[in-house]
N, C-alpha and C positions, 0 to 999 in steps of 0.2 A: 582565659588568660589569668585568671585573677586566685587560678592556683600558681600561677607560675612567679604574680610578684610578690615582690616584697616590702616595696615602699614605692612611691613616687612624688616629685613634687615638678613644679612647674616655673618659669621663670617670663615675665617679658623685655628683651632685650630693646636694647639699642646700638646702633654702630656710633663706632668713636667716629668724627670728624676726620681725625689726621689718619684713617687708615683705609686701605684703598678699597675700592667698592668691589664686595663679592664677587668675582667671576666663577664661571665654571673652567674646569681645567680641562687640556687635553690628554688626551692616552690615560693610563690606569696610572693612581696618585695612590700614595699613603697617608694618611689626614690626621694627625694630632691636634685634637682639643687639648687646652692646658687653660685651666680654672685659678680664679685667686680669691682668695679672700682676705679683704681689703681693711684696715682700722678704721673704724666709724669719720668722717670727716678727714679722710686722708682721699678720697678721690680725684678733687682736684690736682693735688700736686702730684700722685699716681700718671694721671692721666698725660700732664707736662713732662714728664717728664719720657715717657712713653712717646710722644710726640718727636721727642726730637731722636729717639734710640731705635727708632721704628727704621727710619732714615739708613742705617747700617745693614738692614735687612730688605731690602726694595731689589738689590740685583739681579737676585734669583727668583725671586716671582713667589717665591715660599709663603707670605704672607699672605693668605685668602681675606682676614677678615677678624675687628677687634670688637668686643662689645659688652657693654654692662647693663646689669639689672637695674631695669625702671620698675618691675611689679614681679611680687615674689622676695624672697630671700634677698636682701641690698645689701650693697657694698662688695658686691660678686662680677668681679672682671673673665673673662671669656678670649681666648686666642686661638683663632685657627689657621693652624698651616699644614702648606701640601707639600708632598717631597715626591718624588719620583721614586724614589726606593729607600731603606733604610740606610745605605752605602751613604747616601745622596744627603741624607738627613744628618748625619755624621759630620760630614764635609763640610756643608753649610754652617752647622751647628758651632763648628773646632772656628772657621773661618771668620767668624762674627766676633769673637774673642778674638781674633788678633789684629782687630780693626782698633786704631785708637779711636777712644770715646765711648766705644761700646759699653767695655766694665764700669767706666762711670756712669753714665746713666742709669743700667740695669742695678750697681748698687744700692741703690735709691728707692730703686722698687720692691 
């Protein structure tokens, strides 16, 4: 393997509070990670604000699972979600924008 890498580093996470506990999915999912990095001492309010914008995305089950670095690289937030298909991912995606409150909160972030 170690012709094959080229770097690695390692993280240990934590799940946020306000987001729902890991499940596994059923039938074949499409899984987007999408990583942030965060301004030093902005996590808290990150995090609130995330709290309540989470809330717009819970109908579709899309949401697996949110979480930040404790050990390793800090200030590194984590989001993973399942879709059913790219179509599906789209849909959801457009859908969450035309919810009021959405754009405001995710502003913020």
């Amino acid at each position: 393997r170690s012709r094959m890498l080229l770097s690695r580093r390692n993280q240990l996470l934590l799940e946020f509070s306000f987001w729902n506990e890991p499940l596994p999915r059923r039938g074949p999912s499409i899984y987007e990670l999408r990583s942030y990095k965060l301004k030093p001492g902005t996590m808290i309010e990150w995090g609130n604000n995330w709290a309540r914008a989470i809330k717009y995305r819970q109908e579709n089950q899309e949401a697996v699972g949110g979480f930040f670095s404790q050990i390793g690289e800090l200030y590194v937030v984590h989001h993973l979600w399942a879709y059913k298909d790219l179509q599906s991912r789209e849909e959801t995606r457009n859908a969450a924008w035309r919810k009021r409150g959405w754009d405001q909160n995710v502003y913020y972030t």
